[in-house]
C-alpha positions as CSV (number, residue, x, y, z in Angstrom):
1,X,88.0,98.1,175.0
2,X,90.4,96.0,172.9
3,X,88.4,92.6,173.5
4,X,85.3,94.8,172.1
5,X,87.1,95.7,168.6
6,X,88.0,92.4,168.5
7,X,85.0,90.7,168.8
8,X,84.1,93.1,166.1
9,X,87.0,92.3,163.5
10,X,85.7,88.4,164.0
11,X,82.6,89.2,163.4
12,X,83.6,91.5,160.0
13,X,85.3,88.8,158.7
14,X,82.3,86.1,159.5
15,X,80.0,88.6,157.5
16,X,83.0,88.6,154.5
17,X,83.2,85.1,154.6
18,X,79.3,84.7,154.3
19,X,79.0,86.6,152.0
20,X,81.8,85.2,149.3
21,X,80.7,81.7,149.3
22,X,80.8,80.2,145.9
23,X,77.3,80.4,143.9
24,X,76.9,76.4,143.0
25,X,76.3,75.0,139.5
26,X,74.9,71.6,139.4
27,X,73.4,70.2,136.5
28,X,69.4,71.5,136.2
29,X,71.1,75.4,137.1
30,X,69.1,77.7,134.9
31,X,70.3,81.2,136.5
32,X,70.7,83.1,139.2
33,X,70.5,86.7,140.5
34,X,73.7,87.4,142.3
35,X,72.8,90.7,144.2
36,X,75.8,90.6,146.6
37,X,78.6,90.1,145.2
38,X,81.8,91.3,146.5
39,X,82.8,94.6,145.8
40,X,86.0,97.4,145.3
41,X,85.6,101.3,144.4
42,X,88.5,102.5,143.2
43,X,90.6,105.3,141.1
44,X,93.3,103.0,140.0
45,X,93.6,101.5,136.8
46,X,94.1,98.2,138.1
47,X,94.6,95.3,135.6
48,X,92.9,91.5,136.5
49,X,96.1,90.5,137.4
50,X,97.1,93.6,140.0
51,X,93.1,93.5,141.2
52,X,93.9,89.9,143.0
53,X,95.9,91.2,145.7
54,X,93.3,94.2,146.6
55,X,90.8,93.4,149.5
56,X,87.1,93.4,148.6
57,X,84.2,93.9,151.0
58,X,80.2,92.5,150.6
59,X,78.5,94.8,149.2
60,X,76.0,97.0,151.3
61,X,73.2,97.6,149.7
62,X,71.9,97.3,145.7
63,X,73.1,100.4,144.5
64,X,77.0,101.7,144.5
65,X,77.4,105.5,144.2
66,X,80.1,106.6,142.2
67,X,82.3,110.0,142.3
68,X,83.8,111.3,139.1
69,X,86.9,109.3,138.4
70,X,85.8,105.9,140.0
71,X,85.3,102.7,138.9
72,X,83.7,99.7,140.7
73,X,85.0,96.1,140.8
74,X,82.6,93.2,141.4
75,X,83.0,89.4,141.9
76,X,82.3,86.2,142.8
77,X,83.3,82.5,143.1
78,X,81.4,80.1,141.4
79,X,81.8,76.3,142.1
80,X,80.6,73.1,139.8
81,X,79.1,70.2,141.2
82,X,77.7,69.2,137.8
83,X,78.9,65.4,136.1
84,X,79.8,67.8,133.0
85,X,80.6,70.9,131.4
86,X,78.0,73.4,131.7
87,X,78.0,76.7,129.3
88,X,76.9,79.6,131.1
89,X,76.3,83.6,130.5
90,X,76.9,86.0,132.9
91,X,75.5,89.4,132.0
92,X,75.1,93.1,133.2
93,X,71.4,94.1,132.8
94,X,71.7,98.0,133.6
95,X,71.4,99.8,130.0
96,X,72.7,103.2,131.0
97,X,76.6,101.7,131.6
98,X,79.5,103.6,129.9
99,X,81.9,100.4,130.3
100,X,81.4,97.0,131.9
101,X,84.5,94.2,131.6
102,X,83.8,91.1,132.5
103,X,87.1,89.0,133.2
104,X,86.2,84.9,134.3
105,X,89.4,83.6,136.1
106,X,90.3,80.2,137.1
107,X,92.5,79.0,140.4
108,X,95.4,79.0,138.1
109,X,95.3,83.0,137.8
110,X,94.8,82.5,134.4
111,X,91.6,84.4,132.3
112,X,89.5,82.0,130.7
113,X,87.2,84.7,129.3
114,X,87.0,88.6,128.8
115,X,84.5,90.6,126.9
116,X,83.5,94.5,127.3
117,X,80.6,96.3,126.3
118,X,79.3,99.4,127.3
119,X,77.7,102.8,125.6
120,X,81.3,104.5,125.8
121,X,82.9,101.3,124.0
122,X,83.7,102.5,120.5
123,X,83.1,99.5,117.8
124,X,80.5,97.5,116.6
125,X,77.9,96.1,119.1
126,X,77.3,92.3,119.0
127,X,75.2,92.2,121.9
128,X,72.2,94.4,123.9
129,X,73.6,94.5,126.8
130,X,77.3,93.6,128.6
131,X,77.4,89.9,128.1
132,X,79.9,87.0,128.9
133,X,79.9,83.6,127.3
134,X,82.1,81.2,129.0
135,X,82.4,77.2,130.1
136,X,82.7,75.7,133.7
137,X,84.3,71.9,133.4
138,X,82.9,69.4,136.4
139,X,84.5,70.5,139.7
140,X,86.0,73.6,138.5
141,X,86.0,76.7,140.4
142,X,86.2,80.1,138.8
143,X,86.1,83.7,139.7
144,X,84.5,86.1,137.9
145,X,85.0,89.5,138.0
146,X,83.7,92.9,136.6
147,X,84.5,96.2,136.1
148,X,81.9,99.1,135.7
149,X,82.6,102.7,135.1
150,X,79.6,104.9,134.5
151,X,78.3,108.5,135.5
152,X,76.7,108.4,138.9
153,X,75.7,104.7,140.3
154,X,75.5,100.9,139.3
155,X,73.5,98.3,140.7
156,X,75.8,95.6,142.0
157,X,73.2,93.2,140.4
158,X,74.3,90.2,138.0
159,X,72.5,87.6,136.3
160,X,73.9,84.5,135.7
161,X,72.3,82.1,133.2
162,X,72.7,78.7,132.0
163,X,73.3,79.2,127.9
164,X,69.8,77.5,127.1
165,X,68.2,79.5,129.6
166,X,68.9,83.4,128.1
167,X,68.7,82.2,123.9
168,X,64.8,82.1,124.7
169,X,64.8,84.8,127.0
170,X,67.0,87.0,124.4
171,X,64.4,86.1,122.1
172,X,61.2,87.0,123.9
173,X,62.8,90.2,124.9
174,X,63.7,91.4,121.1
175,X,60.2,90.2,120.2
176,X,59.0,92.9,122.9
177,X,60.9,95.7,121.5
178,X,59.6,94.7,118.0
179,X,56.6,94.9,119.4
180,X,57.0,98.0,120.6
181,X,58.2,99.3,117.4
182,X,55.7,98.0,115.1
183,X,53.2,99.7,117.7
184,X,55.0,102.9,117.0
185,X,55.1,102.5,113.4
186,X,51.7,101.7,113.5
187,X,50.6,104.6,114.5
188,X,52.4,107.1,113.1
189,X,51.5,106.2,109.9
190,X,47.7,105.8,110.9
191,X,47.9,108.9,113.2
192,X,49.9,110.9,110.2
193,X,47.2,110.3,107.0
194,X,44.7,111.4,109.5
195,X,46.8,114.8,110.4
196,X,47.1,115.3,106.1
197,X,43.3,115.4,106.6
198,X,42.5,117.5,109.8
199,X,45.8,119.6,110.3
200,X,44.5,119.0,113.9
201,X,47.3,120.6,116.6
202,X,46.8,118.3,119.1
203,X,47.1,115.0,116.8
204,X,50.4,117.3,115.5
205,X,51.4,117.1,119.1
206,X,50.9,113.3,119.7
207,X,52.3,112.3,116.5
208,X,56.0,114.7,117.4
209,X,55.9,112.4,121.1
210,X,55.5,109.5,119.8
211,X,58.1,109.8,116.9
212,X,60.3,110.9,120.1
213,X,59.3,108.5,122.7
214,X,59.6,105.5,119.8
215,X,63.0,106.0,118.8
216,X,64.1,106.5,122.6
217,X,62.9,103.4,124.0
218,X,65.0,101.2,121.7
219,X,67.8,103.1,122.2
220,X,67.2,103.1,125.8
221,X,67.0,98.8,126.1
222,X,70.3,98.7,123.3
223,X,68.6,97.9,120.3
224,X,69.6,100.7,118.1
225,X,72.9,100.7,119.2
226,X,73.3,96.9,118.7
227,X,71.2,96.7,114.8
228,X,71.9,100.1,113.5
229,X,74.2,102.4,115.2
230,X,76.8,99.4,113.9
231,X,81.0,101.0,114.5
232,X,79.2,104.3,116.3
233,X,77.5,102.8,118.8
234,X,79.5,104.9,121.3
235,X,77.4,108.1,120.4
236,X,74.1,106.2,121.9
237,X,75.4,107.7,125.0
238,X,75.2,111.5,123.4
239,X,72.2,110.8,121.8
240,X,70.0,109.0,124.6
241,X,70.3,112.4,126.1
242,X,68.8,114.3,123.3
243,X,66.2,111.7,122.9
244,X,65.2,112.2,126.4
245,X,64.9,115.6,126.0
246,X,62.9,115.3,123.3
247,X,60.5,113.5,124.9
248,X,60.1,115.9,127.5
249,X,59.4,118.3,125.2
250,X,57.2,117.0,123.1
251,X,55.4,115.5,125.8
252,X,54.8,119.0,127.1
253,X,54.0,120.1,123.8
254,X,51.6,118.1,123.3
255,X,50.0,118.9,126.9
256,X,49.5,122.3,126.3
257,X,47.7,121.4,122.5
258,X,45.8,119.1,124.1
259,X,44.2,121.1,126.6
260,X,44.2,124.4,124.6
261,X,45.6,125.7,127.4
262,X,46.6,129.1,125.2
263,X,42.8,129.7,124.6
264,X,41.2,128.6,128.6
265,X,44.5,129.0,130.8
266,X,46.7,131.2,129.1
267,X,48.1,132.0,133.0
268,X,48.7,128.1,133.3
269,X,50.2,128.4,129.9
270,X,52.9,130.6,130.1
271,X,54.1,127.9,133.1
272,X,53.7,125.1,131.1
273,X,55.6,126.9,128.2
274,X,58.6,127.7,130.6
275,X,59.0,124.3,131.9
276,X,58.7,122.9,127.9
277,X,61.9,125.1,127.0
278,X,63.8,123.6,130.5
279,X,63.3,120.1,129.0
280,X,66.6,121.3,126.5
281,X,68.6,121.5,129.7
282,X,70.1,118.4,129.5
283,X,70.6,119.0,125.8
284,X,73.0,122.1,126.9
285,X,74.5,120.3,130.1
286,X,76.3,117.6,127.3
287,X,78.7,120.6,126.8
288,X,79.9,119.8,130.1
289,X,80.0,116.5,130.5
290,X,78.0,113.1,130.7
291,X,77.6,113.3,134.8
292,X,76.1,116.8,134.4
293,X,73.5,115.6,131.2
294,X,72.9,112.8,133.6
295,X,71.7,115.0,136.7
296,X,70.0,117.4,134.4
297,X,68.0,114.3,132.5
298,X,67.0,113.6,135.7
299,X,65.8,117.1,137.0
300,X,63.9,117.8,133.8
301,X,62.3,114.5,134.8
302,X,60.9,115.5,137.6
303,X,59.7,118.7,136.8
304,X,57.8,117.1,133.9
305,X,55.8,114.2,135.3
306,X,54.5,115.1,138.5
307,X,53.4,118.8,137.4
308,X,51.4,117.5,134.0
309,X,49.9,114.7,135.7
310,X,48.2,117.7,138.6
311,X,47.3,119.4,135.7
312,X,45.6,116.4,134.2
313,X,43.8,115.9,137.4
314,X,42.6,119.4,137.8
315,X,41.2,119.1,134.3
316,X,39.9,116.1,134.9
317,X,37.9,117.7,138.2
318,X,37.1,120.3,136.1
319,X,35.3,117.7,134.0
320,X,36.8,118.5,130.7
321,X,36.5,116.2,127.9
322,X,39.0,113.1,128.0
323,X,40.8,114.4,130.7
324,X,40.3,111.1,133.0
325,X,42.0,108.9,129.7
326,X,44.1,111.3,129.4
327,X,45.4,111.0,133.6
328,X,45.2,107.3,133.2
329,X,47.8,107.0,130.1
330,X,49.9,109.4,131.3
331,X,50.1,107.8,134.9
332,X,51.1,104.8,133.3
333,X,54.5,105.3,132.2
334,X,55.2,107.4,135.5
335,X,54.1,104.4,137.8
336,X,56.5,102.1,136.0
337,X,59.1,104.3,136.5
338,X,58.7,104.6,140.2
339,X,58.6,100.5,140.2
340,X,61.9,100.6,138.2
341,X,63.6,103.0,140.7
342,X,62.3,101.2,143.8
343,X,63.9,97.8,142.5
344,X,67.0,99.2,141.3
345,X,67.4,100.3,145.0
346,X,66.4,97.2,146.3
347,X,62.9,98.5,148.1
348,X,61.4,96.1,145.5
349,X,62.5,92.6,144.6
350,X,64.1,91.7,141.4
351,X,61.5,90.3,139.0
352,X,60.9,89.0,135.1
353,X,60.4,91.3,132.8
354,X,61.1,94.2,134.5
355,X,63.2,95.4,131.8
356,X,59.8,95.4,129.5
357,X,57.6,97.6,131.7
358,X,58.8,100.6,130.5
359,X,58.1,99.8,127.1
360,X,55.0,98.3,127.8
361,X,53.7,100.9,129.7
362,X,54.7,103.4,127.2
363,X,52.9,101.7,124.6
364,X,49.7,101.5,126.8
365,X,50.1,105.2,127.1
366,X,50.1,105.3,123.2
367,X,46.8,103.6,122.5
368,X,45.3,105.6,125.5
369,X,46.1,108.8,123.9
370,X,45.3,107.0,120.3
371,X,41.8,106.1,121.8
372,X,41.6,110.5,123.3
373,X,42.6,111.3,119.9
374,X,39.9,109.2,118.6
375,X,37.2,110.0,120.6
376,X,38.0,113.9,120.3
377,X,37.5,113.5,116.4
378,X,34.2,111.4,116.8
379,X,32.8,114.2,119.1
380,X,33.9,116.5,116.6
381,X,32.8,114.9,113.5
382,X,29.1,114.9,115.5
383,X,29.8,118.6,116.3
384,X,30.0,119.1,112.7
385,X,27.1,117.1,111.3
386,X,25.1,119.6,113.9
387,X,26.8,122.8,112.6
388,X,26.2,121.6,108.6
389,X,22.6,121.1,109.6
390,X,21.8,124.4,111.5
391,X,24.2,126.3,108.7
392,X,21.5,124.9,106.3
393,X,18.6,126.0,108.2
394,X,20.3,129.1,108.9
395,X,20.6,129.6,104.9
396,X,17.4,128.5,104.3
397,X,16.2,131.3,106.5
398,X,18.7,134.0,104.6
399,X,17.2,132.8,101.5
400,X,13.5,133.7,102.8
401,X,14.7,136.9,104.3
402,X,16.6,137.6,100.9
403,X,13.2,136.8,98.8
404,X,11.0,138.7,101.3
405,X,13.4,141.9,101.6
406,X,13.7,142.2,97.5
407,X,9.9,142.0,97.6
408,X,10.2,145.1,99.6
409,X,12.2,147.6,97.3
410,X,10.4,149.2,95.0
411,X,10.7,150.1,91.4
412,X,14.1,151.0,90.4
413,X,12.7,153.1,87.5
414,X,9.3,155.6,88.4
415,X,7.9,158.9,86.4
416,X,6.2,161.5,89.3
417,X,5.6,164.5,86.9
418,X,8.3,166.2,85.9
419,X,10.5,164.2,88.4
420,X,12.3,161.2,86.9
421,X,13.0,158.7,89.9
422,X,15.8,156.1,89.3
423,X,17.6,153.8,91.5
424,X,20.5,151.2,91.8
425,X,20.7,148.6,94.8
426,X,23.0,145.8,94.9
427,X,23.6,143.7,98.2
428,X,27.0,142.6,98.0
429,X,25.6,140.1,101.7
430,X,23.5,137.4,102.2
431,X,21.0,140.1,103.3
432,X,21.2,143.6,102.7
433,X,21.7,146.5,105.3
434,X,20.3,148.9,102.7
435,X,17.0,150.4,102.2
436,X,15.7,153.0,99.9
437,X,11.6,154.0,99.6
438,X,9.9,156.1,97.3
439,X,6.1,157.2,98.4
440,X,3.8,159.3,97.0
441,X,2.6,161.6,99.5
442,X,0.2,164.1,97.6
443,X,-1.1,165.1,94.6
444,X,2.2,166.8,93.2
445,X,4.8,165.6,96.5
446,X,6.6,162.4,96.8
447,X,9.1,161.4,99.9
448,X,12.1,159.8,98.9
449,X,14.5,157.3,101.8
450,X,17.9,156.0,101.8
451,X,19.0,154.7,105.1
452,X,22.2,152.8,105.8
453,X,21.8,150.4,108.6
454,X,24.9,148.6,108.2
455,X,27.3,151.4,109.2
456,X,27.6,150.5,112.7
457,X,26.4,146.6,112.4
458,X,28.4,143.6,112.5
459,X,25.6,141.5,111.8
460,X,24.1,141.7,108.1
461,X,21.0,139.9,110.2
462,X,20.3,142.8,112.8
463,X,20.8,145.4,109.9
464,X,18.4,144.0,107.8
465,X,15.5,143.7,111.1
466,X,16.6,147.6,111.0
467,X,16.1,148.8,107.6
468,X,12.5,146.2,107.7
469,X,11.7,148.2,111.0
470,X,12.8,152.2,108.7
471,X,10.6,151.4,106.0
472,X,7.3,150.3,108.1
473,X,8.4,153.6,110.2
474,X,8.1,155.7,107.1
475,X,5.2,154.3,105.3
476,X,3.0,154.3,108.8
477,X,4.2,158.1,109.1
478,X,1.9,159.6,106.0
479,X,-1.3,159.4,107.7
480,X,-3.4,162.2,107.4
481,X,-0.7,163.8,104.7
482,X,1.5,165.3,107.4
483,X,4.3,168.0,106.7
484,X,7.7,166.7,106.0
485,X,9.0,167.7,109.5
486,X,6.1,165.7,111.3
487,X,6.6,162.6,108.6
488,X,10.0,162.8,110.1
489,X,8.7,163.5,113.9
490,X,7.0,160.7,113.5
491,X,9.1,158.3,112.3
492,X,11.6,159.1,115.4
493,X,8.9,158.0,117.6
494,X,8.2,155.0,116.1
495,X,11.9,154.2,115.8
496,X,12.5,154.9,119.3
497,X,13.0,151.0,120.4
498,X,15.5,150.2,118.0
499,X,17.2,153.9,118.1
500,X,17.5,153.4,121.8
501,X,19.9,150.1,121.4
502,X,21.6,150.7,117.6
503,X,21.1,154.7,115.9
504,X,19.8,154.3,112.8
505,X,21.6,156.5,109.4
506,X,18.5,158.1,107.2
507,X,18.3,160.9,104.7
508,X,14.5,161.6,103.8
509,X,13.7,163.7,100.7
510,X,10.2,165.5,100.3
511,X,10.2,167.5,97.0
512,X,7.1,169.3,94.6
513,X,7.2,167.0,91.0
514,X,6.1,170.1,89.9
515,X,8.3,172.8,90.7
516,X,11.1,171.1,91.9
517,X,11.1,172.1,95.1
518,X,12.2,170.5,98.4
519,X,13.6,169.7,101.3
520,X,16.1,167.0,102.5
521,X,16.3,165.7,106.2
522,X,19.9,164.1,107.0
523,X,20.0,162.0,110.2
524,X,23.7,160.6,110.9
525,X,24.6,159.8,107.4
526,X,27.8,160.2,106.9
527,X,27.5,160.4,102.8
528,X,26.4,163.5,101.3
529,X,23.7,164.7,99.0
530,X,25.0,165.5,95.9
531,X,23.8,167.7,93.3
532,X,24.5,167.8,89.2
533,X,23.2,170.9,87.6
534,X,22.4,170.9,84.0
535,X,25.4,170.5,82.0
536,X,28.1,170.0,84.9
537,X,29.6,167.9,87.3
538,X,28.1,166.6,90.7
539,X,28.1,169.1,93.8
540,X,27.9,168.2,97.6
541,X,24.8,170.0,98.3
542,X,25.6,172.9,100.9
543,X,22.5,174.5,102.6
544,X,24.6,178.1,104.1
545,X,27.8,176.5,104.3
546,X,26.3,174.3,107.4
547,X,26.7,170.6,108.1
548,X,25.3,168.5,111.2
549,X,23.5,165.7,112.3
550,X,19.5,166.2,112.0
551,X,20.3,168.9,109.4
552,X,17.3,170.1,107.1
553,X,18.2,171.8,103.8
554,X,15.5,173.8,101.1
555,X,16.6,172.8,97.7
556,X,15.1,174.1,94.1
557,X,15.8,171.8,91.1
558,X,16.1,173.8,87.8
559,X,15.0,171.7,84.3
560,X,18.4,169.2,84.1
561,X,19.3,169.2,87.5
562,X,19.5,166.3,89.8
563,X,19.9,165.3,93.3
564,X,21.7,162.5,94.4
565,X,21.2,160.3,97.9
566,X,23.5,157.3,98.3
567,X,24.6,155.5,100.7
568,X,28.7,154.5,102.5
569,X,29.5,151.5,100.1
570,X,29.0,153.8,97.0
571,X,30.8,157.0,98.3
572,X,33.9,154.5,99.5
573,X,34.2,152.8,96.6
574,X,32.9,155.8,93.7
575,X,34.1,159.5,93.7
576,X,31.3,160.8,92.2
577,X,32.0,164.5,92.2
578,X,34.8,163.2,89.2
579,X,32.6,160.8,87.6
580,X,31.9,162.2,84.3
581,X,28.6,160.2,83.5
582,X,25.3,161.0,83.9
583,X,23.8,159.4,87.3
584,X,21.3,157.5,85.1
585,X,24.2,156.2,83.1
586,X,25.6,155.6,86.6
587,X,23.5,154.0,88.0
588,X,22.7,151.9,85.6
589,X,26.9,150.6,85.7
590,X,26.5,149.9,89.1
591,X,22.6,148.0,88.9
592,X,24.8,145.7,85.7
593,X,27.9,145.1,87.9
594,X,28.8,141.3,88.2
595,X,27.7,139.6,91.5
596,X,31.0,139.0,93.7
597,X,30.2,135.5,94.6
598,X,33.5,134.2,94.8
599,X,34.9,137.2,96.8
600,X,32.8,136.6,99.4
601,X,33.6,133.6,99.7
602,X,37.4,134.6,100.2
603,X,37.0,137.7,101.8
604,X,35.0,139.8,103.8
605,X,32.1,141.0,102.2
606,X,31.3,144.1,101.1
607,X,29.1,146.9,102.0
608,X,26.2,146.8,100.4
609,X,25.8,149.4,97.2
610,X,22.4,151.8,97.0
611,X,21.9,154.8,94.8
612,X,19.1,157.2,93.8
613,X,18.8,160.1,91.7
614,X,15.8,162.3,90.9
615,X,15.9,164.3,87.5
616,X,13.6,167.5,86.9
617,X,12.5,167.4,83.7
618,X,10.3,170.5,83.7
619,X,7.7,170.5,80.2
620,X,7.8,166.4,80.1
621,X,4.4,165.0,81.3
């Protein structure tokens, strides 16, 4: 047994000493990606000079998990073989690290640089990320150590660069995150001017995203922090987290906008809309801590991304417009993600520009999304162009049914005998619901209708088609110079295909011009006959105290008298039996009222108004 641990303890320390041999600078080094350094967890608060005497292992694998409390120590040796000094720049490349000290140490033990950075690190931020600037003379060996303390892990990744190799690199990678930003920008004032214009909810919804999603990813890579947040860069911790959630939410916001998922899925919806009011979670886990935000960022994470994108794909099966651009910028962002989670754990290799593809993809998704939005208002606008041209037709036909139903109504002012026969009819529609006839059915009888088609219509259209289909009823029904009853008989018959779908409201007056004589026939109006003796004030007309569908009442008009048949709009808006004019007087105020163009515009329209009085004048010829 004890030559088997032994053989292991060699072998231990062969694997240690592999793995801290010095990293060699010779004089064409550019950089170098030391992913093995050695390592030390720890809860001390150990100083650079107590941290010499502690042992350090290799490092296991990419990523070092951390428990609340710990910190993590990494180093390595590096050894010149260059004819000359060589300034070099060792820095931290993980964005999301509350504290990273670098320390480089000579032989001597003593610290020829130090430099911290860090999100926690109160002060002004000189650089994007955890840097160290430092010198190695020719033949000089130096240690360099750091010290990360952050929420949950660290890569045990650090890139060392000769001084001319990062200035460009620096450079290109500000120019990406300008580029970036001026993308952003770009947009959102475009996007914006055209919301001023539309007040469109899903453009609403893409510009609230991308507001969020721009101002995260530069405070993600460190540039806000370093050019504005200036002495409070520390709060870039607090407020990536609130970012993030923003994000999520207005990325799920704009989801359910985009799909009107309210008006085709409301089930789906009310999902969606719970998962949009989790995205705050990590919001309210920053009341207990930066690990807890952390985990909570990440949760929300997951149960935004993979649920939209099936949702994306099922609408995209479902073959709704844009759906397939809309699965293709939203995979984007997602895929580089993954990628940037596989090669923080070391599944992936290391490679340039990693650091970019987040942005990148991000602004990809952008102009996808920009090019949806665009396309949406370019079916619409064509959508329009076909609604403008069939409204016109569509007036152009209300105009001819207009002209052709006013050729219909008959005098407003007619002498029969000694019966005086005025009327007033004003369509407050397009085209009118009501009708009113007067025929001359004998020698000394006329027949007087009023019907109301518009009472149980929602169309203006289909009561029109009514009261045109009432009026050739009635004038077909005087053949042969029929009694009032069969005039009415009649006209139920021929009525009967448009009765059988929508009733039909008429009253139908037959009276003698010259006794004054007659009989009225009420069928489902609900406005009464009126009558104004000579001398007083309109009556409802009672025929023994009974009132009922179908009803037929006898009636007598004495010299003065008048009987009055109107429709719903004038007994809702009028309360005649108070109206102290005369019904010619009447009507005539309600023949000369303005024309409500503007209203009905606004509003809904009104009923339409129709009114008709017969006066006997007994003696007059």
């Amino acid at each position: 047994m004890k030559p088997c641990i032994l053989i292991f303890a060699l072998m231990s320390l062969l694997i240690t000493g592999l793995g801290a041999q010095p990293i060699a600078i010779g004089t064409g080094f550019t950089e170098s990606l030391i992913s093995q350094p050695e390592y030390l967890v720890t809860t001390a608060k150990f100083e650079i000079g107590d941290v010499f005497r502690e042992r350090f292992g290799a490092s296991p694998k990419p990523q070092i998990h951390l428990r609340t409390g710990e910190s993590v120590w990494l180093r390595f040796e590096l050894a010149s073989s260059a004819s000359q000094r060589v300034p070099l720049m060792a820095r931290y490349e993980f964005p999301w690290t509350d504290r990273a000290e670098f320390f480089v140490v000579r032989k001597d033990g003593t610290t020829a640089a130090h430099t911290i950075g860090g999100d926690a690190v109160e002060g002004k931020r000189y650089e994007r990320l955890p840097l160290a600037h430092f010198d190695i003379a020719a033949g000089e060996q130096l240690w360099l150590y750091l010290r990360v303390t952050t929420v949950a892990h660290t890569p045990s990744l650090i890139h060392l660069y000769h001084q001319d190799t990062l200035t460009p690199r620096v450079f290109l990678e500000l120019l990406a995150q300008g580029l970036f930003i001026g993308i952003a920008v770009m947009l959102l004032i475009f996007h914006f001017n055209l919301y001023f214009a539309t007040r469109d909810q899903a453009l609403l919804g893409y510009l609230l995203y991308l507001t969020a999603v721009g101002f995260f990813m530069p405070l993600r890579s460190g540039v806000l922090p370093q050019m504005i947040f200036g002495s409070r860069a520390h709060l870039s911790d607090a407020v990536s987290v609130v970012m993030a959630s923003a994000c999520y939410f207005t990325g799920v916001s704009f989801v359910r906008r985009f799909f009107s998922l309210r008006l085709f899925l409301p089930r789906i919806d009310r999902w969606v809309f719970c998962i949009q009011w989790l995205t705050l979670a990590p919001v309210c886990a920053l009341l207990f801590g930066r690990r807890e935000a952390f985990i909570a960022e990440n949760l929300a994470g997951l149960l935004v991304g993979p649920p939209l994108l099936l949702l994306g794909i099922h609408q995209a099966l479902q073959k709704r417009d844009q759906a397939l651009y809309f699965v293709a910028g939203y995979s984007l962002p997602i895929v580089a993600a993954i990628i940037d989670n596989l090669v923080e754990n070391g599944v992936l290799p290391h490679f340039a520009g990693r650091n970019e593809m987040l942005p990148a993809a991000m602004a990809l998704e952008f102009l996808f999304f920009a090019l949806i939005i665009y396309r949406k208002f370019a079916d619409s606008e064509l959508a329009r162009s076909r609604d403008k041209e069939r409204l016109s037709r569509v007036r152009a036909e209300l105009a001819f049914a207009r002209g052709i139903q006013k050729s219909l109504i008959p005098p407003l002012q007619q002498k029969f005998g000694s019966l005086a026969f005025c009327a007033a009819y004003r369509s407050e529609k397009d085209v009118g619901s009501d009708y009113f006839d007067v025929v001359k059915t004998g020698e000394d009888t006329i027949g007087v209708l009023v019907t109301d088609t518009g009472t149980h219509r929602t169309s203006s259209l289909a009561s029109a088609l009514d009261a045109s289909a009432v009026r050739m009823a009635f004038r077909n029904s005087f053949a042969g110079l029929p009694e009032p009853r069969e005039v009415v008989a009649r006209m139920f018959k021929l009525l009967e295909p448009v009765t059988r779908a929508r009733p039909v409201a008429f009253t139908y007056i037959a009276v003698n011009t010259t006794t004054g004589a007659g009989t009225v026939y009420n069928h489902m109006n609900p406005s009464p006959i009126l009558v104004q003796r000579a001398g007083g004030r309109a009556k409802i007309f009672e025929s023994e105290g009974v009132h009922a569908p179908d009803l037929q009442s006898q009636f007598t008009l004495n010299p003065g008298d008048h009987l009055i048949a109107l429709t719903a709009g004038v007994a809702r808006r009028m309360n005649l039996l108070r109206d102290s004019l005369s019904p010619a007087h009447r009507i005539q105020k309600i023949q000369n009222r303005p024309q409500r163009q503007k209203l009905r515009r606004t509003r809904r329209a009104k009923e339409d108004l129709t009114m008709v009085a017969l006066g006997f004048e007994a003696g007059r010829e």
